[in-house]
N, C-alpha and C positions, 0 to 999 in steps of 0.2 A: 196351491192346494187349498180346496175348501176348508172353514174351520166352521165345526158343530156348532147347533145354538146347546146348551146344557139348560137342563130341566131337572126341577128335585119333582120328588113324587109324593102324593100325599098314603099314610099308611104305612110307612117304611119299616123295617124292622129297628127293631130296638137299638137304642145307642146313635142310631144314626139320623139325620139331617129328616127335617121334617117338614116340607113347604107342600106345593101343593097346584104343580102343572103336570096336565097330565103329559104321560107319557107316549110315545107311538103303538100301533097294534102290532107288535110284532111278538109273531109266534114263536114263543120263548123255549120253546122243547121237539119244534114243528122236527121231523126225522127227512134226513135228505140223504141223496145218495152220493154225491162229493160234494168241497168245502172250498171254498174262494181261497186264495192263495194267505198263508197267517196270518196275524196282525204284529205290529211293530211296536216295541215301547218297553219302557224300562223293569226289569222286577222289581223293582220298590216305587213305592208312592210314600210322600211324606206328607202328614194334614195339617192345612193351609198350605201348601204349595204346589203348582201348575204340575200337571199330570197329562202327560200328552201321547195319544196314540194314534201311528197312521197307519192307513189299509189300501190297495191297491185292485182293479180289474171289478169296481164296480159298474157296469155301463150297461144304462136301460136299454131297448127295444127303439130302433127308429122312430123316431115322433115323441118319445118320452122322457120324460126326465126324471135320472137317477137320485135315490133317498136312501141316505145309510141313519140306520137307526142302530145306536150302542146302548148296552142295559149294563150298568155295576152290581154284583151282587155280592154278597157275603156265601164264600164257599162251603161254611158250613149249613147254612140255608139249602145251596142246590146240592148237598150232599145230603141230606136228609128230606127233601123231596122237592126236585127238580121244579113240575108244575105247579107246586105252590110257591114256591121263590119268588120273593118280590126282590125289582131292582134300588139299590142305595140311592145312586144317582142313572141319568137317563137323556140321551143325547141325539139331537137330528139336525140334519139338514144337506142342502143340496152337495153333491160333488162334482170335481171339476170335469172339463169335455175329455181326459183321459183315463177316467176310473177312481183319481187317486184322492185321497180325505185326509182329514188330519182333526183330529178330535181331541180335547182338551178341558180337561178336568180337573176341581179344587174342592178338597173331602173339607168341609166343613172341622168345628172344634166337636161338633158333637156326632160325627164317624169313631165308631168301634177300630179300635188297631186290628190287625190278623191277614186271615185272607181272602182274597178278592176274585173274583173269577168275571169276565167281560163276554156279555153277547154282543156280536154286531150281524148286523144283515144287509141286504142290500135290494133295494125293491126302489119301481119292478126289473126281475131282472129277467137278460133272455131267457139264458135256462131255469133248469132245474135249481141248479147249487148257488142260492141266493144266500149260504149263510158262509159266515168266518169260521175257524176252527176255535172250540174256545180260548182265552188268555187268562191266565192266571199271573197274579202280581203281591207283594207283600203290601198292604199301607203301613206304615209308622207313623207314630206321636209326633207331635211336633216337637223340636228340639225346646229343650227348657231355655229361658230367657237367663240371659248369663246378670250373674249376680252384682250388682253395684259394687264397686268399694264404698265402703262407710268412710264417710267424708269427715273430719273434723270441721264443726263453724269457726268461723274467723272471730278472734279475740277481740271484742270490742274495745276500740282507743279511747284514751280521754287525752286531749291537748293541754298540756301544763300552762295555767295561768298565773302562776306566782303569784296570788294574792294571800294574805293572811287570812283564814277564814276561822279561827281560834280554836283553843285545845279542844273543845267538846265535840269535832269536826276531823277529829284523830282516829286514824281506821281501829279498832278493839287488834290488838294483837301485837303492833308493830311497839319498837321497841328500843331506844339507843343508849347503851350502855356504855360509860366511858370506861372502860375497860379492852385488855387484850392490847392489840393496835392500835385503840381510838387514843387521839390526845387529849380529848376532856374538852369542855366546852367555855372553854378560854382561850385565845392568842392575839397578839398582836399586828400590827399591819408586816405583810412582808415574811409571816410564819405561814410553813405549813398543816394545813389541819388533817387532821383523817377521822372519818364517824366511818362507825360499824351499826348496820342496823341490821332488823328482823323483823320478820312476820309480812314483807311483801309476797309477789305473787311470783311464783318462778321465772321467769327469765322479763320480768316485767322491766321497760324501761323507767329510770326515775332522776327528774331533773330538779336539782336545788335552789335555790333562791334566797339569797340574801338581804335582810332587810336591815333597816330603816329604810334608805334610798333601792327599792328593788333591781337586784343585778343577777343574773345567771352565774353561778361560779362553778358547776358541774352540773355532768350528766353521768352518770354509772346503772349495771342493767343485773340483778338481782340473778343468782345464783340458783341451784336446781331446789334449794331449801328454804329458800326466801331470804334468804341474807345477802346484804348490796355495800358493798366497801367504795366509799366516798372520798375524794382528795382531790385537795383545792388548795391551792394558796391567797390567807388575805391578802384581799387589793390595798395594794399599796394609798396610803388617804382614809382609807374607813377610819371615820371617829370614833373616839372611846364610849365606850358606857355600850347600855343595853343593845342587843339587837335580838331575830327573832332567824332560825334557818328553817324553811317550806321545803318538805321533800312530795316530790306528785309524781305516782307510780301513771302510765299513760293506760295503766287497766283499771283505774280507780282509784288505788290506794293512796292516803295523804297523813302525811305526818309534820308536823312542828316543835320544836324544842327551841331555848333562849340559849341565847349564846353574848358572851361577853367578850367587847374590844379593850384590848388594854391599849395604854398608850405606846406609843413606839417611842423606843430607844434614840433619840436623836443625838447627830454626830458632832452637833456646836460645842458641847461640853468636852468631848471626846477632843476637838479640836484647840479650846483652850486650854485644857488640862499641859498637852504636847505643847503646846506656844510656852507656857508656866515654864515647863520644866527646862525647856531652853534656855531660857532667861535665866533661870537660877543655874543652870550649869556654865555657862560662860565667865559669868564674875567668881566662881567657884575655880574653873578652869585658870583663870588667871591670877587668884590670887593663890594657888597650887605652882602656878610659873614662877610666883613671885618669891615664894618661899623658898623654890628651888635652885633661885638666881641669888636669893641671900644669903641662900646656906653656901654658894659655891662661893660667894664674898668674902663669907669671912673663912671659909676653908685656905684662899689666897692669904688672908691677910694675916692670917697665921702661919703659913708656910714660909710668910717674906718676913713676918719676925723673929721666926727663929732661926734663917738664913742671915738675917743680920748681926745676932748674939753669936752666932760659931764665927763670924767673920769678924765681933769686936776680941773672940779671944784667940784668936790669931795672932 
């Protein structure tokens, strides 16, 4: 099946597409005494998208060759006067060696919604009845373009570098109370600690760091209020005296406070102590034996003396 060349018209009615090839001469109102078989296509047209109509039994005169000319108009145009009705859009070209056409059209954004009414014709044609009956169709709007979801941006990370970068370089807000939970910012190697802070960023991760010798000893990720519960146990070996703990939230946020090693509890004394009192228990043990062997001595030896005095008054 042939398909139409499509032509816009210059002058068109209002709302609608506005270029500027002409159209074919076809006699837009011309009165005939019958109609070429209907035209085919859908009731609705939708603008911007393919609109297609085909027509059958258009076939020239021996020697000639058949031209179907199609005209769009706006039905309230040819209802309020026919031969002044200009067409929207306007379409030609040749058809196939059996009559049949196929015409295809695309209403522009600046086509009027409503309705639509289709000349076609068919020239030259043997007879008389070179025109189609007319077709009426709805165009519609173009469907609205469906709406995004609003997207949240992705939360910019920061990589924790555990460096000391000192107090003046402490986000405004954040905050470690030794209270509640927290154990306060002293322990020993081999204790566990626990900090409660505040004022990070909701669900922000934040990784710790311990100094003098820098060492990772937690990571913990801050709650829907900004508050992040921390727990670590000192490594076993941290020296006494000052040290410094780095918290670095991975959306920015950084905090530092000092913290104090005490010394650990070492177990040599623990173990002399236990050696000591062995030693003093022993010679204590024995001489508790000895006492008790000398009290049994002379419990004897009074038992045989005075077995002796009833046997001397015998």
């Amino acid at each position: 099946m042939s398909t139409l060349r499509l032509c816009t018209v210059a002058g068109l009615a209002a709302g609608t597409a506005a270029a500027g090839l002409a159209f074919a001469p076809t006699a837009l109102a011309s009165p005939v005494d019958s109609f070429l078989p209907p035209l085919e296509g859908s009731d609705t047209a939708v603008i911007g998208q393919p609109y297609v109509l085909t027509g059958t039994d258009c076939v020239a005169p021996e020697g000639e060759e058949a031209i179907v000319y199609v005209d769009f108009l706006v039905a309230a145009d040819v209802e309020a006067d026919p031969d002044a009705a200009e067409p929207v859009l306007s379409l030609d070209g040749p058809v196939d060696a059996d009559g049949t056409w196929t015409a295809t059209a695309t209403f522009s954004s600046a086509a009027t919604p409503g309705e639509y009414v289709v000349w076609a014709s068919c020239e030259p044609y043997a007879d008389v009845a070179d025109w189609y009956p007319d077709f009426s169709f709805t165009l519609e709007a173009a469907p609205a373009a469906p709406t995004a979801e609003p997207t949240t941006p992705a939360k910019p990370t920061v990589a924790p570098t555990g460096q000391i970068r000192g107090t003046a370089a402490n986000t405004p807000g954040v905050a470690s109370p030794d209270s509640g939970g927290a154990t306060g910012d002293t322990a020993a190697p081999g204790q566990k600690v626990v900090k409660i802070l505040s004022g990070f960023k909701p669900g922000e991760k934040v990784t710790v760091t311990l100094h003098s010798a820098p060492q990772t000893v937690a990571t913990a990720t801050a709650d829907t209020r900004g508050y992040v519960r921390v727990e670590f146990t000192l490594p076993a070996g941290t020296p006494a005296g000052a040290h410094t703990l780095v918290y670095e939230g991975d959306q920015g946020t950084y905090f530092q406070e000092a913290f104090t090693v005490t010394a650990a509890s070492g177990t040599g004394s623990g173990d002399h102590l236990a050696y000591t009192g062995a030693s003093i228990a022993l010679p204590l043990g024995l001489g508790a034996g000895a006492l008790a062997l000398g009290g049994g001595l002379v419990l004897v030896t009074r038992r045989r003396a005075a077995g002796a005095a009833e046997a001397a008054q015998v």
